[in-house]
N, CA and C atoms as a LAMMPS dump frame, in Angstrom:
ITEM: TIMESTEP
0
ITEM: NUMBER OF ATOMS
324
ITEM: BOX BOUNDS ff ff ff
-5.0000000000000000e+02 5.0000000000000000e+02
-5.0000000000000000e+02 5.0000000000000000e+02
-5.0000000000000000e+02 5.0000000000000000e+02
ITEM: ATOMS id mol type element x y z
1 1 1 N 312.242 -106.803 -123.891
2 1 2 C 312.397 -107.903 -122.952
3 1 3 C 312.461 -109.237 -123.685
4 2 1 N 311.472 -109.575 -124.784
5 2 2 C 311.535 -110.397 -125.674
6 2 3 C 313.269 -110.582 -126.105
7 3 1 N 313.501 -109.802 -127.071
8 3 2 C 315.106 -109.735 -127.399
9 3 3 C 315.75 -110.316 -126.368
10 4 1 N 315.823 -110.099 -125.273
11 4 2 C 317.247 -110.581 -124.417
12 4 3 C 316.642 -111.87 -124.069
13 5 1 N 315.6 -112.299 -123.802
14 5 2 C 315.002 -113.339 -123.242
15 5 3 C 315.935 -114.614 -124.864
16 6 1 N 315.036 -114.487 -125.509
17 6 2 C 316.157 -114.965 -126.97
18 6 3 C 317.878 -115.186 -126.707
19 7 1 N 318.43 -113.95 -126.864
20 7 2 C 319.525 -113.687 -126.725
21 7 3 C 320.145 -115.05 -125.692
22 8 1 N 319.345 -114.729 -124.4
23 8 2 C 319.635 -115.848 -123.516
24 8 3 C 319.636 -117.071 -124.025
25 9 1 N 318.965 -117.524 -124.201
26 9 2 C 317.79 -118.334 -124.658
27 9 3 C 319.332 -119.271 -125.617
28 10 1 N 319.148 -118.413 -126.386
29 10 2 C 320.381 -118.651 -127.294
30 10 3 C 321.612 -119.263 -127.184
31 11 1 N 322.213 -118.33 -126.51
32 11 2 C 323.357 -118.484 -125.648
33 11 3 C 323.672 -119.95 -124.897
34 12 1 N 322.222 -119.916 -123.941
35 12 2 C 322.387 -121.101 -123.685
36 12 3 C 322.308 -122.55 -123.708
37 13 1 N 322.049 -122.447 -124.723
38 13 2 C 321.254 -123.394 -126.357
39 13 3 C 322.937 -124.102 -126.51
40 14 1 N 323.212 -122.752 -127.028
41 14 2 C 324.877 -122.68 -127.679
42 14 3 C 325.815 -123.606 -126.62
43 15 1 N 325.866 -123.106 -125.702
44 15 2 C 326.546 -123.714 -124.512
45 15 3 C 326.569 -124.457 -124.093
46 16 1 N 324.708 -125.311 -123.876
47 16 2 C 324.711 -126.863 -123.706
48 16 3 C 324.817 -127.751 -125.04
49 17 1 N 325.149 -126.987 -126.01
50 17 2 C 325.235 -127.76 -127.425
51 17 3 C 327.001 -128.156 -127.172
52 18 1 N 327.628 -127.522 -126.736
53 18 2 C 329.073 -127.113 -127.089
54 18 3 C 329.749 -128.423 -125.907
55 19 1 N 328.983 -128.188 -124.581
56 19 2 C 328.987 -129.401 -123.608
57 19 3 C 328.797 -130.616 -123.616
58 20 1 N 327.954 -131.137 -124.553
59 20 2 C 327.347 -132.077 -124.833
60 20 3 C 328.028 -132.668 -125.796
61 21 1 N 328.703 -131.803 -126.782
62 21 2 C 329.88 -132.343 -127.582
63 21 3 C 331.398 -132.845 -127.216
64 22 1 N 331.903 -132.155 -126.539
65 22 2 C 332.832 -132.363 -125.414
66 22 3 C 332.59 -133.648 -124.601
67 23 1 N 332.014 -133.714 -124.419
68 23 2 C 331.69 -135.077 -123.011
69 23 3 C 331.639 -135.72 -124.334
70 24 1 N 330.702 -136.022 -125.573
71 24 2 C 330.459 -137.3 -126.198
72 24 3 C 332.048 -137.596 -127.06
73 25 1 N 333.228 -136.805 -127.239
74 25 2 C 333.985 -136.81 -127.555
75 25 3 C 335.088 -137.506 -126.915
76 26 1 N 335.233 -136.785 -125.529
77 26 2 C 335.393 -137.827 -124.301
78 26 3 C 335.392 -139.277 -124.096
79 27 1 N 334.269 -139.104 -124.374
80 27 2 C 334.081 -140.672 -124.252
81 27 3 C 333.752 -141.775 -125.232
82 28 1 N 334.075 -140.957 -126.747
83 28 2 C 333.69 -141.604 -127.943
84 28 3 C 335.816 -142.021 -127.947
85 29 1 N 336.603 -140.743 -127.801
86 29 2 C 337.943 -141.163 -127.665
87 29 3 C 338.727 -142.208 -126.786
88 30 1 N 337.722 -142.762 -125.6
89 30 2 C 338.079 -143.769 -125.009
90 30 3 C 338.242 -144.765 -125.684
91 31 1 N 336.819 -145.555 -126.759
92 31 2 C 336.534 -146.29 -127.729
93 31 3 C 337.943 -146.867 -128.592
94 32 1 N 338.431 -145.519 -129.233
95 32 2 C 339.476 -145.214 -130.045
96 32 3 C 340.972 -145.943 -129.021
97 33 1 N 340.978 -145.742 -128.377
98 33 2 C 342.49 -146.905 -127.626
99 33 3 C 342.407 -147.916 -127.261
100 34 1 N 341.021 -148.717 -127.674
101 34 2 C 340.744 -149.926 -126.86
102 34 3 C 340.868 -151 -128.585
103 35 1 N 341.567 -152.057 -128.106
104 35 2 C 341.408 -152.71 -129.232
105 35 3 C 340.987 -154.451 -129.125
106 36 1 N 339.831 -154.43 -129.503
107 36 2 C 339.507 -156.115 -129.936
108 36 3 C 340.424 -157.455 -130.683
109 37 1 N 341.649 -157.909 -129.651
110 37 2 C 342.589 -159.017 -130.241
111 37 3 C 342.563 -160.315 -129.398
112 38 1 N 343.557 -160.917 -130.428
113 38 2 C 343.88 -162.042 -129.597
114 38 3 C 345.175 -162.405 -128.893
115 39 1 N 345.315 -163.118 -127.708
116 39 2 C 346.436 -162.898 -127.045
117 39 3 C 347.357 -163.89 -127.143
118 40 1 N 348.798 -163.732 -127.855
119 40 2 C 349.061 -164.528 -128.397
120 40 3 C 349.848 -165.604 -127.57
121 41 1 N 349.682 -164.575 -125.988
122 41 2 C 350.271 -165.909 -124.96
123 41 3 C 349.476 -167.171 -124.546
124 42 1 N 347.664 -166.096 -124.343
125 42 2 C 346.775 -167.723 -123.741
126 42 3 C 345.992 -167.712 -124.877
127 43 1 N 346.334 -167.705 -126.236
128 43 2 C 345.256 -167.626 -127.137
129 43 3 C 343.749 -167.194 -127.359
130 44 1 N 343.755 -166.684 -126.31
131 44 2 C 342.373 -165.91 -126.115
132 44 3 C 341.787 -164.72 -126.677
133 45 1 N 340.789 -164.061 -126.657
134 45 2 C 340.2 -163 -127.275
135 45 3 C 339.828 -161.969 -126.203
136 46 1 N 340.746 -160.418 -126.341
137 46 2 C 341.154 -159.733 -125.117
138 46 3 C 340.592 -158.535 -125.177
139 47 1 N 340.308 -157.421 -124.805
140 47 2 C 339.908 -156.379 -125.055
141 47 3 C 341.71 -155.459 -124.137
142 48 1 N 342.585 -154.991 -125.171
143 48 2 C 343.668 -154.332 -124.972
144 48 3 C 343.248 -152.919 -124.434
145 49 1 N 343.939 -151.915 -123.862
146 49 2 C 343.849 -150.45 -124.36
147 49 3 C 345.426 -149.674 -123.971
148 50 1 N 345.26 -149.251 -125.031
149 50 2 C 346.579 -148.701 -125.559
150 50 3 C 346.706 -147.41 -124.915
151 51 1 N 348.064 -147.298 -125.221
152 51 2 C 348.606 -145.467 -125.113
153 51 3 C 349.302 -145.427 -126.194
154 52 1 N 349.733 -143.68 -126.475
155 52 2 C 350.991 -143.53 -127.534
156 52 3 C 352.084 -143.799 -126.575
157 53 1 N 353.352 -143.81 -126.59
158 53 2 C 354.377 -144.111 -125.985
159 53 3 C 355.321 -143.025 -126.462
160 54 1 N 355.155 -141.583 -126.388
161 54 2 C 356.293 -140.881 -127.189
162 54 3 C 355.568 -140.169 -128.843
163 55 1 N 355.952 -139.595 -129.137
164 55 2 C 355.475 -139.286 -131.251
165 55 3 C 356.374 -139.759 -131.695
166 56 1 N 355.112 -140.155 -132.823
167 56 2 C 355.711 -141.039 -133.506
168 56 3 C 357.157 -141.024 -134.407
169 57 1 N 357.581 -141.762 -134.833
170 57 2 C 359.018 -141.574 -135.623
171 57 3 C 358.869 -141.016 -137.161
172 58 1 N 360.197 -140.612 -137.425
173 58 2 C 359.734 -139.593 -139.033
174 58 3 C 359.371 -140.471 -139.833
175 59 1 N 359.338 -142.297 -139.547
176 59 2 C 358.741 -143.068 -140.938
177 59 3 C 357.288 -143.158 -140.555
178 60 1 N 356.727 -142.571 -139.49
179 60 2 C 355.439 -142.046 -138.729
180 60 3 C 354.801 -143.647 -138.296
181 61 1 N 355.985 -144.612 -137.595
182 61 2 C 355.45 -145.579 -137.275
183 61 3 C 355.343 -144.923 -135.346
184 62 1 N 354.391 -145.219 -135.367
185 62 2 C 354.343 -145.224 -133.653
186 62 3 C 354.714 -146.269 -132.481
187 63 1 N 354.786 -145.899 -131.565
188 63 2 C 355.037 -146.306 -129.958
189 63 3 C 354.399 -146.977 -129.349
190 64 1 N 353.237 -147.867 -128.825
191 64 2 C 352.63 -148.136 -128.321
192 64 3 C 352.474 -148.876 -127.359
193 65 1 N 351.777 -148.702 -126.091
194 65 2 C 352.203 -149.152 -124.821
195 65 3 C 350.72 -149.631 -124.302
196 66 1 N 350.861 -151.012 -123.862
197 66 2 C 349.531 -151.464 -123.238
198 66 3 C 349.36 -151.035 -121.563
199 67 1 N 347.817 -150.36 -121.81
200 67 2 C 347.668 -149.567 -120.292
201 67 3 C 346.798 -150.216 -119.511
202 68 1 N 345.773 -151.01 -120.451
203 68 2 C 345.054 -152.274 -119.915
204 68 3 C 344.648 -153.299 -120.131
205 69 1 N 344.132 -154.28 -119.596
206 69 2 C 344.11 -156.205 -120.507
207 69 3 C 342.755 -156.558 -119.482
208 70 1 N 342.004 -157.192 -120.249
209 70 2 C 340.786 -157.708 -120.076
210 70 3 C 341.412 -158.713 -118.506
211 71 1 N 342.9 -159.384 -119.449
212 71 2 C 343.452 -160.838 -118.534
213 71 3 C 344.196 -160.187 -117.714
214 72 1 N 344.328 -158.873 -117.537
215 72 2 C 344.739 -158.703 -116.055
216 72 3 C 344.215 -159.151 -114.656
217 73 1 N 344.316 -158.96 -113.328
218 73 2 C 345.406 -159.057 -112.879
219 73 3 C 346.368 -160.221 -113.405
220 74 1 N 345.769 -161.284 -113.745
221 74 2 C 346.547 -162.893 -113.419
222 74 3 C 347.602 -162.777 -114.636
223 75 1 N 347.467 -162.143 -115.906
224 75 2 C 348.779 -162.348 -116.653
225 75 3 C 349.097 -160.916 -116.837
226 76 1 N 349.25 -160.129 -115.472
227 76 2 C 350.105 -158.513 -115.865
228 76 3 C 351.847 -158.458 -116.363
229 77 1 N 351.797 -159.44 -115.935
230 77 2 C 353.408 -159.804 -116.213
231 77 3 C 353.969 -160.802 -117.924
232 78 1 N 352.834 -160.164 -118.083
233 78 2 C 353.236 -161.08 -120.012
234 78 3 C 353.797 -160.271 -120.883
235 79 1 N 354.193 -160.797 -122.134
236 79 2 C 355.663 -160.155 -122.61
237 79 3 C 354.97 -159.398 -123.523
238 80 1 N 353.45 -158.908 -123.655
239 80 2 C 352.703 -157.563 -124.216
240 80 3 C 353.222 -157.817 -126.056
241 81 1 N 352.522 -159.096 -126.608
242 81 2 C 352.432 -159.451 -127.814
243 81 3 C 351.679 -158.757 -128.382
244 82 1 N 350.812 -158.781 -128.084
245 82 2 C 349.404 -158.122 -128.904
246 82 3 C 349.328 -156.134 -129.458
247 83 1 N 350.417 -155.497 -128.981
248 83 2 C 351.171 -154.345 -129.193
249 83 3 C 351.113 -154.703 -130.468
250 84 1 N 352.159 -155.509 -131.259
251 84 2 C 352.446 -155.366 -132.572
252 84 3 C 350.999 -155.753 -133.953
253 85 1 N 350.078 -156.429 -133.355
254 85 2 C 348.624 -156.648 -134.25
255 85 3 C 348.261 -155.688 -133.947
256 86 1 N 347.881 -154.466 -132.642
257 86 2 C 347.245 -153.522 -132.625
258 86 3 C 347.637 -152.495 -133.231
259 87 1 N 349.008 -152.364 -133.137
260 87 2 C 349.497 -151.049 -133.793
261 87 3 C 349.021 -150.944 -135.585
262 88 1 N 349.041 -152.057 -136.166
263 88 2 C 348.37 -151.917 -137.221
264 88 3 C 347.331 -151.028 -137.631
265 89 1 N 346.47 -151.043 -136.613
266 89 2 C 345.063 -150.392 -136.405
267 89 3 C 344.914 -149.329 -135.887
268 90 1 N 345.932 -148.802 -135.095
269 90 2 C 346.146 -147.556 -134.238
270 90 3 C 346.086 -146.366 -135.209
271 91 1 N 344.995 -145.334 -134.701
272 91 2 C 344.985 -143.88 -135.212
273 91 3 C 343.018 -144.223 -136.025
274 92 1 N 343.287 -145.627 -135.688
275 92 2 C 341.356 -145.713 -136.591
276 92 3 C 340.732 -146.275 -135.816
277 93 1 N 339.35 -146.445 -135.308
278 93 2 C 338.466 -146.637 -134.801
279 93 3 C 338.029 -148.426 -135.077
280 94 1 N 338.715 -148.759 -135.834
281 94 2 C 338.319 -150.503 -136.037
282 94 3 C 339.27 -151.159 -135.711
283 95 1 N 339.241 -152.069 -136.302
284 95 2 C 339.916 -153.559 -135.581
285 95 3 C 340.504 -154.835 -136.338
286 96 1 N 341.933 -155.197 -136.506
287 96 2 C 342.293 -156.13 -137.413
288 96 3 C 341.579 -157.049 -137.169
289 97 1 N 340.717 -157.584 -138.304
290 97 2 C 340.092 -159.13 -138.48
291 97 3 C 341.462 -160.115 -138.435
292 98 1 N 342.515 -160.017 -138.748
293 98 2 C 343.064 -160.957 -138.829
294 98 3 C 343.801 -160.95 -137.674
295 99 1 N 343.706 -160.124 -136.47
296 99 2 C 344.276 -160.343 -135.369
297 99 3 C 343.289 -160.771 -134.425
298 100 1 N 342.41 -161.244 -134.561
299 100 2 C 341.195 -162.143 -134.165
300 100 3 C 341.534 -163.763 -134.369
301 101 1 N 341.817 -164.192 -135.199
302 101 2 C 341.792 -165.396 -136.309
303 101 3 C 342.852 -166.529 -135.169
304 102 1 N 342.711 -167.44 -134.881
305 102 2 C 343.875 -168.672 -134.203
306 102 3 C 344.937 -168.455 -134.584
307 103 1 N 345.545 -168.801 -133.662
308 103 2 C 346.995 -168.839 -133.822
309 103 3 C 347.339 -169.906 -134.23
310 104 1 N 348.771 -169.898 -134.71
311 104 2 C 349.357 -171.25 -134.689
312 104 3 C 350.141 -171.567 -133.782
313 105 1 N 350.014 -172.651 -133.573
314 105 2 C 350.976 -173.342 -132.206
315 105 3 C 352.294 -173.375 -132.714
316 106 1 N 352.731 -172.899 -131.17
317 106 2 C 353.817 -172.661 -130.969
318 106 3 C 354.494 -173.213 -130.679
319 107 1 N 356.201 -173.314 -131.368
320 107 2 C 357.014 -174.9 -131.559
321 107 3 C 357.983 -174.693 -130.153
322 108 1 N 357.707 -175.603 -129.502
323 108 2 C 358.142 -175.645 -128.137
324 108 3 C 359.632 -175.997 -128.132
């Protein structure tokens, strides 16, 4: 009786180990599409989150498509600058310092 009690025991050890990894993966991969920039329409500091847009091309540059903006609703309709500083960073877990940094003004 001992033995199977274990066995169980085990099993379900195994199972909430295996669950618990899954979910923190989940939601550790959310982390991973969100990127810390600046926006190079209102100069501000945005929290982006990305998608792939397609696989990538054979020079293995990727696609990338903004799925959400801190400055949404009021600027959903902006011409999605901040794509090209993020993609830099895309596929790693950090964040261009230098896509943080002021802009320079823009010659009207």
């Amino acid at each position: 009786m001992m033995e199977i009690l274990t066995i169980v025991g085990t099993a379900a050890i195994s199972v909430l180990w295996m669950v618990l990894s899954i979910v923190a993966y989940a939601r550790l991969n959310g982390y991973r599409t969100r990127r810390l920039t600046r926006c190079p329409e209102t100069g501000g500091i945005t929290v982006v989150g990305l998608e792939q847009d397609g696989e990538p091309s054979s020079e293995g540059a990727v696609n990338l498509r903004v799925q959400s903006c801190r400055l949404w609703p009021g600027r959903k309709n902006c011409e999605r600058g901040c794509v090209a500083s993020c993609s830099r960073t895309w596929g790693s877990h950090g964040f261009d310092l230098a896509s943080l940094m002021p802009l320079e003004p823009r010659a009207r």
